[in-house]
N, C-alpha and C positions, 0 to 999 in steps of 0.2 A: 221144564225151565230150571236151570241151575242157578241156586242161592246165591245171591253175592256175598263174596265173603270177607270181605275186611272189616270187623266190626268196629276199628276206628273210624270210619266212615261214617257208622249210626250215630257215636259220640258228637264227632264234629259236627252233622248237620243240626242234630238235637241242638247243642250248647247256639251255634247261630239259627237257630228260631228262636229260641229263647229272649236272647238277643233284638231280632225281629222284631218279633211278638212287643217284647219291653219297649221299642222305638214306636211302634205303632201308635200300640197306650198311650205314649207320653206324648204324643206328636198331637196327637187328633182329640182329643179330650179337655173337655172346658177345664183351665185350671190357673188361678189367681197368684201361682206362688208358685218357685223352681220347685220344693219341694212335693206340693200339691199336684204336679207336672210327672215328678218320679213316683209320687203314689198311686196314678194315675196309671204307670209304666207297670209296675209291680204286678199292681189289680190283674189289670189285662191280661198280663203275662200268666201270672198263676191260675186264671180262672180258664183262659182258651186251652194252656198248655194241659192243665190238668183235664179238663174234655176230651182234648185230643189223646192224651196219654192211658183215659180208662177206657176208651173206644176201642185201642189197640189193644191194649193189655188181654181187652176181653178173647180180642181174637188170637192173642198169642198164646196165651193160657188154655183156651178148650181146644186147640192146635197139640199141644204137645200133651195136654192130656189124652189124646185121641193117636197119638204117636204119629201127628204129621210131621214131614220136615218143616221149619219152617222156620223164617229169619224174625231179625230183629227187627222195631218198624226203624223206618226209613223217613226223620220229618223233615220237610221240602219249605224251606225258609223265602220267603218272598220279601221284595225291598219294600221297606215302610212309604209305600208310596202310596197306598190308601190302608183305612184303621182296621188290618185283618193280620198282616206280618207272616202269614203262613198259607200254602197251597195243600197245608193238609198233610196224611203220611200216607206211608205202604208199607206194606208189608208183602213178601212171597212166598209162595207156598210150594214145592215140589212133588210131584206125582197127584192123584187124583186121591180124591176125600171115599172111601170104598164104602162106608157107611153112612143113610140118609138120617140115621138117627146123630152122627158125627158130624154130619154138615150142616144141620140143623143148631148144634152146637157152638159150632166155630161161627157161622152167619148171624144168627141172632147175636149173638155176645155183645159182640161191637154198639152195634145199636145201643142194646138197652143197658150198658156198661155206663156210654158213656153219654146217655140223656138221665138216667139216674144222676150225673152229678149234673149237666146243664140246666133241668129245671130248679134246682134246690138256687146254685148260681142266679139263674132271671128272678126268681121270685127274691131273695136278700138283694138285689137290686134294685130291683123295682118299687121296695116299701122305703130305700134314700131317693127316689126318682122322683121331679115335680111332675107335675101337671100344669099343663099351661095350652094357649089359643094356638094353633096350627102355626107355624108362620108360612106368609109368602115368599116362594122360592127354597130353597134347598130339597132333599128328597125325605120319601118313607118308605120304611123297611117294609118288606111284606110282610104279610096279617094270617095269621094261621089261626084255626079253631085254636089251641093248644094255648097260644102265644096273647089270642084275645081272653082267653079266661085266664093265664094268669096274672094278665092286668086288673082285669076284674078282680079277683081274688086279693090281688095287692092293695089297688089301689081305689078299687069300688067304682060307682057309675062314674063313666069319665065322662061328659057332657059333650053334647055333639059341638064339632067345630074344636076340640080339642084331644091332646096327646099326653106321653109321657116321652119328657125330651130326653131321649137315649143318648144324647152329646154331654149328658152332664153324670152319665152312670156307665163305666167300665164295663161292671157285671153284667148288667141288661145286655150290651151289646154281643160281650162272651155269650152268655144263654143264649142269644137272638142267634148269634153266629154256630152255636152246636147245634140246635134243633133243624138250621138249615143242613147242613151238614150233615146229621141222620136223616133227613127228610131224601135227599139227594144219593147217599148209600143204599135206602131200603126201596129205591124204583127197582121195581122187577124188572130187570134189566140181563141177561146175560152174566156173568161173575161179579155183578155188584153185591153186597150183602143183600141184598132184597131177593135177586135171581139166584143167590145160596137158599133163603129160605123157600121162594115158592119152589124150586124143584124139591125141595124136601118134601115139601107140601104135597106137587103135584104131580111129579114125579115128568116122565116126557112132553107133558102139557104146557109145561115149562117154555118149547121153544117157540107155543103159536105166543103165549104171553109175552114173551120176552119180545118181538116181535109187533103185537098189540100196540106195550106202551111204548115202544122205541117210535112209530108212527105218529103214536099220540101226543108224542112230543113236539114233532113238528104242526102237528095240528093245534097243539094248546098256544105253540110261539106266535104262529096265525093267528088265531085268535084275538089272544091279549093284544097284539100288535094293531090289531084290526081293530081292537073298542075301545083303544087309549087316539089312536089316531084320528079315528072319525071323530071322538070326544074333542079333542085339538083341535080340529080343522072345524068342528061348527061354533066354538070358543073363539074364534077367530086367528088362531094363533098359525102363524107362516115361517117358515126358514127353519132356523136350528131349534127354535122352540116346539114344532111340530116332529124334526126329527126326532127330538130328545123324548115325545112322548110315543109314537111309534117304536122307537128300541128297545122299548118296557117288558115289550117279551120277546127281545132277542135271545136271551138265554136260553132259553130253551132250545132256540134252532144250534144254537152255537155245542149246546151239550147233546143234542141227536146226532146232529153233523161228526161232532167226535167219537160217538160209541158207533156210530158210521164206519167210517174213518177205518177203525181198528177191531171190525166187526168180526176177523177170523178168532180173534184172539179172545174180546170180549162175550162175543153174543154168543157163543158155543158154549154148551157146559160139560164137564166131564161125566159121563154116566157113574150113576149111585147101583148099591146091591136096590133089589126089589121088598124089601121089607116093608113091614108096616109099622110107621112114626107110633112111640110110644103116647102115651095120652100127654104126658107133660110135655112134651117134644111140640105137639100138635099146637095146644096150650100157647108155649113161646111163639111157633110161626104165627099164631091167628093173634098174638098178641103184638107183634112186627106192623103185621098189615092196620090194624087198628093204630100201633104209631105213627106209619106211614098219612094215615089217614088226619089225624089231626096236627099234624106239622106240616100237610101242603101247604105250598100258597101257591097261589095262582103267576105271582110276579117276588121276583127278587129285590127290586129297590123302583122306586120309579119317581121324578120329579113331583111338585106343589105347587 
């Protein structure tokens, strides 16, 4: 794959996320005052951007330390039309990573670059963040191991029947928004950061895996789908109230369907030398999968 190369390109899309991101903030965020509205824009802005920016970094940095080609990221600005402003970035990479201790390198980075600044973000969030009773109607973000202890940690026993209202805390939502984000990089999946590190891991094993969770995905969107639905419909609730809780794990189908989709490209990996991962190498992968593991959620957002 040949680098694109205008790097005024990176500029410009970077400056409109930024942009984005700042609209997002200021749009969707409880805020009594214009000013409290642009601080609100700020937050956001610096906490997602800078996530999204050492996520990259990481991968660009043990990229050219390792002497791959590799471009600038690429961030992909989205209309502030829900409180996210950004689809995230890219970066690409040309010819194939020859070393597994190299690609072990470049895959983890990202991850653990850029949840080193997302949890420190959720947690100074979460200690300005109320607590209060559930309300009826609007949605909840998903609930990860990771994400329920740093509530706890922040905020201490939160009593059943209640929450921390993430509409009144920027940062929360930034963290909330990076841990999903490495949660969804590190599926072993084909060239996601995650199927960088398991084939480093596990070398050709890599393609029943990758293959595994790509199935499992459609299996988990069933699922959720299947136990928020039935939950619906014995609640009594009919029409768009029922669909609304049946879609709960669309995503899922919606992100198998895409790495479907583009499965020559994605789900293939380039072969690595046959070496053996040094012990800190191994270290970082098994420390991946353990992030992987407590940033799942089972659902992305789903109605109250």
């Amino acid at each position: 794959m040949s680098l694109p190369p205008p790097r005024w390109l990176n500029l410009v899309l970077f400056l409109t996320t930024l942009l984005s991101t700042f609209l997002a903030g200021a749009l969707f965020f409880h805020a009594e005052t214009l000013w409290e509205q642009a601080g609100n824009g700020l937050s956001f802005m610096a906490a997602l951007m800078g996530i999204l920016v050492c996520h990259e970094a990481g991968h660009y940095v043990m990229a050219r330390r390792n002497r791959v080609e590799v471009s600038l990221p690429f961030f992909i600005p989205m209309p502030p039309i829900f409180p996210v402003g950004t689809f995230g970035a890219l970066i690409f990479m040309r010819g194939r990573i020859r070393s597994r201790a190299a690609l072990m390198e470049v895959g983890a980075a990202g991850p653990l670059c850029g949840m080193a600044v997302a949890l420190p973000v959720l947690l100074v969030g979460l200690h300005s963040c109320p607590v209060g009773p559930v309300p009826a109607g609007g949605f909840m973000e998903g609930q990860s191991l990771l994400y329920a202890a740093a509530k706890w940690l922040a905020a201490g026993p939160i009593p059943p029947g209640h929450d921390v209202y993430i509409d009144r805390s920027p940062l929360v939502w930034a963290g909330w928004l990076g841990m999903l984000v490495t949660m969804i990089n590190l599926l072993p999946i084909g060239q996601l950061d995650g199927g960088h590190v398991a084939y480093a891991l596990f070398g050709e094993r890599h393609r029943l895996l990758s293959r595994l969770f790509l199935g499992g995905l459609f299996v988990l969107g069933a699922g959720v789908m299947l136990r928020y639905g039935v939950g619906a419909w014995r609640a009594g609730l009919r029409g768009e109230e029922l669909v609304s809780r049946v879609l709960v794990g669309f995503n899922w189908i919606f992100w198998g369907g895409l790495l479907l989709l583009f499965r020559r490209r994605v789900l293939g990996h380039p072969p690595t030398d046959d070496q053996r991962l040094p012990p800190a190498h191994r270290a970082a992968g098994w420390l991946c999968i353990l992030l992987f593991a407590v940033t799942f959620m089972p659902y992305i957002m789903r109605p109250l």
